[in-house]
Each structure stands twice: as structure tokens, then as C-alpha cells.
N, C-alpha and C positions, 0 to 999 in steps of 0.2 A: 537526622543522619544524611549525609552528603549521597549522591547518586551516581554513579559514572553513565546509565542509560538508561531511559525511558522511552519505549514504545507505543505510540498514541495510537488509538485505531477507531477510526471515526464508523460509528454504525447508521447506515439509514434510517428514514423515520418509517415504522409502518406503513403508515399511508402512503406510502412512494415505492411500497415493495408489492411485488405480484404472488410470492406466495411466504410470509412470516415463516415457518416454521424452516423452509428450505433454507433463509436469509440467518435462521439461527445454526443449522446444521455447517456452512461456512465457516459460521464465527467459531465454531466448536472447534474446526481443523486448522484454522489460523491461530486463536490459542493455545490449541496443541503443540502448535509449530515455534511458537512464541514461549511458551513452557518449558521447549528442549534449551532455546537462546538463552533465557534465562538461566538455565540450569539450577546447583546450588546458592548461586550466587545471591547474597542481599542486597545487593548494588544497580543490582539490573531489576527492572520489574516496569509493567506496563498499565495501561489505562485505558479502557472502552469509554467512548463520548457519547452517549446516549439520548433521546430523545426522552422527557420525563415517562410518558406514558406507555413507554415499546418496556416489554416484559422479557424479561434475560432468561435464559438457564443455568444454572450455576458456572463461574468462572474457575480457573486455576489461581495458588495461592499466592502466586504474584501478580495477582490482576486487581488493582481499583477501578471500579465505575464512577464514572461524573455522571451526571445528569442537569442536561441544557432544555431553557423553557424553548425553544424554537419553534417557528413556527412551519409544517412538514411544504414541499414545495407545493405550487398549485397546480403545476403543468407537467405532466407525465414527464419522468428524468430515464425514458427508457427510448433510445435513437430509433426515428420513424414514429414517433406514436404522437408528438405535438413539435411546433418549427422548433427548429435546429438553436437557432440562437436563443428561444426562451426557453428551454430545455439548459443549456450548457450554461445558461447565467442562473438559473436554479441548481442544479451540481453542485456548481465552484463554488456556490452561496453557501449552502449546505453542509458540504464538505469542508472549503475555507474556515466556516466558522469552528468546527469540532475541531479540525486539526490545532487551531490556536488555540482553543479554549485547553485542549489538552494539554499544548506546550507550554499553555505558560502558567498550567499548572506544575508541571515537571519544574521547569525552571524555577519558581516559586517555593518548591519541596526538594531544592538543591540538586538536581540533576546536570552533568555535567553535558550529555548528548543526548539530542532527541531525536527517535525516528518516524516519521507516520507509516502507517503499515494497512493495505484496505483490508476490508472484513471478510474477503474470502482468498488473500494473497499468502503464500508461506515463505518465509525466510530461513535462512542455513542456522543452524548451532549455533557454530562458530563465529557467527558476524560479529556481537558484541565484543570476542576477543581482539578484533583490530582497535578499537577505540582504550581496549585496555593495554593495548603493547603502546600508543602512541598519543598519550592523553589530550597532550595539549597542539592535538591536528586542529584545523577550521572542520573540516569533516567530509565523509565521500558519498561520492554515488554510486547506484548500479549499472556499471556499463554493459555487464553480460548479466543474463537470466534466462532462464524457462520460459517460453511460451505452452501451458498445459491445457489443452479440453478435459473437460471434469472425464473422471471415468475412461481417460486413455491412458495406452500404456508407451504411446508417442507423444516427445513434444518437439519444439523447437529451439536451438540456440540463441536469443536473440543478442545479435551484438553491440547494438543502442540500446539497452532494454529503457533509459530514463527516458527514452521518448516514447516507450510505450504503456507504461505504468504508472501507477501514482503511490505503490511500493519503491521507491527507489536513493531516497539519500539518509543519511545520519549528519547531521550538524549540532556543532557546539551551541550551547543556547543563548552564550553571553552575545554571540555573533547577531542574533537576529533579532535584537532591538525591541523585544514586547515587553508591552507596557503591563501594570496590574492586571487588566482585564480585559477583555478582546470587546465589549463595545467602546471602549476609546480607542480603536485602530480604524483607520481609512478601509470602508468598504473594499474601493477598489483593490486594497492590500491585502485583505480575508480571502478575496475570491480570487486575484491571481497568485501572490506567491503562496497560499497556504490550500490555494482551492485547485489549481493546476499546476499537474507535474514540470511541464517545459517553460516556467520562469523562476523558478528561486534559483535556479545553475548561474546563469547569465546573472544575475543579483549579486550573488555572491561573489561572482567575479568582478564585476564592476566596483564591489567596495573592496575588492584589493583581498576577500579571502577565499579563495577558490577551490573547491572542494577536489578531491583527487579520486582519481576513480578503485574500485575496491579489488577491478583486475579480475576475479574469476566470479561464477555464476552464484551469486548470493541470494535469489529470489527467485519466485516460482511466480507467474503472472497467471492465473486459471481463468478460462472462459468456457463457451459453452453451458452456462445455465439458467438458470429464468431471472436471475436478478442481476443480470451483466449488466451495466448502464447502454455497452454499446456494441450487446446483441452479437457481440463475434462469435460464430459458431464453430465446428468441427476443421480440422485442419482441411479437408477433403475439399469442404464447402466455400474455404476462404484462400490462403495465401497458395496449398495443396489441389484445386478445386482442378481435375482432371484437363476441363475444356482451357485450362490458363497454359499445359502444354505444349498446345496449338497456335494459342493466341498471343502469348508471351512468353515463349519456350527459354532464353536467358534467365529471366526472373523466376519461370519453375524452377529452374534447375540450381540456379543459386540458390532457395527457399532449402531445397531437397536436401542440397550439401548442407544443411543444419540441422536436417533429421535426428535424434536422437532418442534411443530406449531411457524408458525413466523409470531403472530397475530398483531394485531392493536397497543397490548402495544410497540412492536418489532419494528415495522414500525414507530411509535413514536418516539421513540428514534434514529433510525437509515438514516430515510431519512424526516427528518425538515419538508418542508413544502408542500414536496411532499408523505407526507404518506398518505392522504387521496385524 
């Protein structure tokens, strides 16, 4: 049966997480959240990529698990803890390969758009309804989203969210050229356009199908917890951080005018049936 949407969601390997059960708790609320998107719909349904040996909690009943023999990275994938660059080439490596192996499985199982979605990000309801009003778009990204710390009830606007996230587009799948299986794709290809958010955009422009953006805040970007790849903390501590008043008092204040309550309408929309 034909698919209008699959959401791929690449989960880390145990060994690269600081604490498993937290990294499942995540996956619990991004399902969740992926649950409402789906709704009753048979057309829409998603996919965790898994590491053979990392041990699940039960999914929702529009979720399949893959499971890839991969090998988990060597080098702490957590920013500060091993250099910068063999850090970030293990991520994209990591990450790159699940998101393709998930896509082209979608593709594969007839899916019309795929999205990757990380394992502790949440997405609106309603997202998948854009792809159903305009099927045959090349496909869009998130220009606005949520910046959320776990457990606040502040977040922020953000108005680039695609340059902050790697929750951030839906593309048509015939657009993206994958082959049977993802070890016949050029490394280099795994790890930048499928392993980093800031190039499949420019990609896709350049072969002439340019994704459009989805215009209002479609995703929740969450930090603040132990398995954040890159350790961004409390609003207070980072873009919010009191002494930034002083020292970059424009860019506070611009920050500030993004402030935003992430009330009950928020929580509705963003995490299904675990909002209340």
C-alpha cells in the first residue's frame, strides 16, 4: 500500500548515550508526538533506526523498527568531552547512516514524503496535513520552531529553526536519488546531506527543487538534558544568560522578544496524548 509520509527517527547506539533509560524516555514523547501526526491515518506512519543490540520500550502502532548492524562511535558524540571534529564526523556518520537507511526504506514501502525527526524532538499534528493538501510539492522545511529546555514552561521562537535542528524538513522521496541500500551511497553523502541539517536545503536548491518553507512553528527543538549531543542548557545559562544583558544587551533583548509561554494550547499540539 502506497504511503503519503514516513517519519524516520534515528536513535543512538547505547554505547554513545550517558544515561539509556533517559534516551528512552525521549523516544517515548517524540512518539507520542509522532502518534498525534499520524493520527488515524494509514498513510502516514513511522520508523525508529535502531542499533541491533539497544533494547526498545514498546512503540505506538504506527511505528516499525529497522535495526542496523552499526558499529556505535568511538569517540564521545557529547560537545567538550573528545576534539570537535572527531566528534562531529562520528554524529553525521551515525546519524547519516539511520536517517538513509530509514529513507530508503520508506521509499522502498512506497512512501510519497519522508521526514527525519530526532529522538527527543516533537512535531505539530498537523504537519503531515500540508503534504496532503499539496502532494506533488518537492517538499518543505522548518523555518520557525520551539526552542524548549526539558521541564520549562519557557521557550523560544526561533525564526531559522533549520539552522538549528535536525528535526527540520519533509521531502519527496523520488527527489533524493537513493539507491537500494545505503552502503552503495558515497560516505561523504550519508554524513552530510542525511547526517547534517544545513545541507540537503542548498541540495536541493541547486538541483532546481527547492523546498518551501512550512511558514508557522511546526517543531519543538528540546535541550537541556543528559543526552543532548551539544550540551545546550537552560535558557538562563545560554542565549537568556543574565551577564549577556550587559555584555550584548541588543542580542539579549532581541533573544527576549522571542520569549514565549508553552501553554496547554502548545502542549496539545506538540506531545498527543501525553500533553496532559
Amino acid at each position: 500500500m502506497n504511503k503519503l509520509l514516513t517519519f524516520v527517527v534515528p536513535l543512538r547506539s547505547p554505547q554513545a548515550s550517558k544515561d539509556w533509560e533517559n534516551v528512552l524516555s525521549r523516544l517515548d514523547e517524540t512518539a507520542s508526538s509522532i502518534q498525534a501526526a499520524c493520527g488515524f491515518s494509514t498513510d502516514v506512519r513511522a520508523v525508529v533506526v535502531a542499533n541491533r543490540d539497544a533494547k526498545l520500550r514498546p512503540l505506538p502502532e504506527c511505528f516499525q523498527v529497522i535495526r542496523v548492524d552499526l558499529k556505535p562511535p568511538t569517540v564521545s558524540v557529547f560537545r567538550g568531552e573528545s576534539p570537535e571534529e572527531e566528534r562531529t564526523k562520528a554524529v553525521r556518520w551515525d546519524k547519516g547512516y539511520k536517517i538513509a537507511t530509514g529513507m530508503i526504506h520508506a521509499k522502498n514501502t512506497g512512501s510519497r514524503f519522508v521526514m527525519g525527526v530526532d529522538a527527543d524532538d516533537l512535531i505539530a499534528s498537523d504537519i503531515a496535513q500540508v503534504a496532503r493538501a499539496e502532494s506533488d510539492g518537492f517538499g518543505w522545511y522548518i523555518d520557525k520552531g520551539w526552542l524548549l529546555p526539558m521541564r520549562s514552561k519557557w521557550g523560544l521562537i526561533l525564526p531559522d529553526f533549520q539552522n538549528w535542528c535536525g528535526t527540520y524538513a519533509m521531502v519527496r522521496t523520488d527527489l533524493l536519488g537513493l539507491p537500494a541500500n545505503v552502503d552503495e551511497m558515497e560516505p561523504d553523502i550519508v554524513s552530510s546531506i542525511y547526517g547534517h541539517h544545513r545541507c540537503l536545503l542548498p541540495e536541493m536548491k541547486k538541483r532546481g527543487t527547492p523546498l518551501q518553507p512550512f511558514g508557522y512553528p511546526a517543531a519543538v527543538y528540546r535541550v537541556n538534558h543528559s543526552d543532548g549531543n551539544f550540551a545546550r542548557g537552560g535558557l538562563t545559562e545560554g542565549l537568556l544568560a543574565p551577564r549577556k544583558l550587559l555584555s550584548r544587551p541588543f542580542n539579549y533583548l532581541k533573544w527576549a522578544s522571542r520569549l514565549r509561554l508553552f501553554d496547554e494550547r502548545q502542549k496539545k499540539c506538540f506531545l498527543g496524548s501525553r500533553a496532559f
